[in-house]
C-alpha positions in Angstrom: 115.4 77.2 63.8 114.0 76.6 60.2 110.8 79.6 60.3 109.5 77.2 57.1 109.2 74.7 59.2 107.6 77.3 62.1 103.8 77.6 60.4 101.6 75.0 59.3 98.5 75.8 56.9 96.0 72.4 57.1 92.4 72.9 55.9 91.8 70.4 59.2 93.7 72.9 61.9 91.1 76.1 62.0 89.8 75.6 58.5 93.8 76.7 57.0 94.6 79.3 59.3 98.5 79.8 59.7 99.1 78.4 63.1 102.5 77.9 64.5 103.7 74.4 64.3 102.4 71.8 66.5 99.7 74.1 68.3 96.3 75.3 67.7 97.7 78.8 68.0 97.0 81.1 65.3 99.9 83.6 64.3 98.4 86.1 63.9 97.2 85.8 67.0 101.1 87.1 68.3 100.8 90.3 65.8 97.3 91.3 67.7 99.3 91.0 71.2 101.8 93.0 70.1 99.5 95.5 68.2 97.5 95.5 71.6 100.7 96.6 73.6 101.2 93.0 75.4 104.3 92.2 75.6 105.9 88.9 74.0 106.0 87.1 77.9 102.3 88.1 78.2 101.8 86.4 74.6 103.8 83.1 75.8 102.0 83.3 79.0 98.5 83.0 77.7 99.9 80.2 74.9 102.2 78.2 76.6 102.7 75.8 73.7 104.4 78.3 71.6 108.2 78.6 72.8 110.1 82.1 72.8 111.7 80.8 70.0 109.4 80.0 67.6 107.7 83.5 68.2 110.9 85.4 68.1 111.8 83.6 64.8 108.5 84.2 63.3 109.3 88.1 64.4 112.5 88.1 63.1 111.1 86.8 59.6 108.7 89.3 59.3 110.8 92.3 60.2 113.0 90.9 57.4 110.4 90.8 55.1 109.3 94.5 55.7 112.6 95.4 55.2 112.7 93.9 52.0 109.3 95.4 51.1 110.1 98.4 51.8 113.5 98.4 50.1 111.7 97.5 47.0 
C-alpha cells in the first residue's frame, strides 16, 4: 500500500486535519488509542472505515520515521 496515498489534508475535510484516505477519521485519532492503551482492533472497531491495513501502514511509517529521527 502507497502510505502517500494513505492521508489526505483538504481545508473542506475537518478544516485540513490529516485524515486517512476516504474517511472522516482523523489520524491522529489512532495515536490517542494507542497512547490510551486501546488496542488497534478496539481502534478499527470504533472506525470501521479505516481497514487494518491502512492503520498498520500508517504505523509502520511512523516507527520508520522515529527511527530515522532518532538516528539523526
Amino acid at each position: 500500500m502507497n502510505a502517500d496515498a494513505l492521508i489526505t489534508v483538504d481545508s473542506e475535510i475537518l478544516g485540513g486535519t490529516p485524515v486517512f484516505t476516504g474517511t472522516r477519521v482523523p489520524v491522529n485519532t489512532l495515536f490517542e488509542y494507542l497512547e490510551d492503551d486501546y488496542s488497534l482492533d478496539e481502534f478499527l472497531e470504533c472506525f470501521p472505515t479505516v481497514t487494518r491495513a491502512m492503520a498498520c501502514c500508517v504505523l509502520e511509517r511512523s516507527e520508520s520515521s522515529q527511527l530515522t529521527s532518532n538516528a539523526q
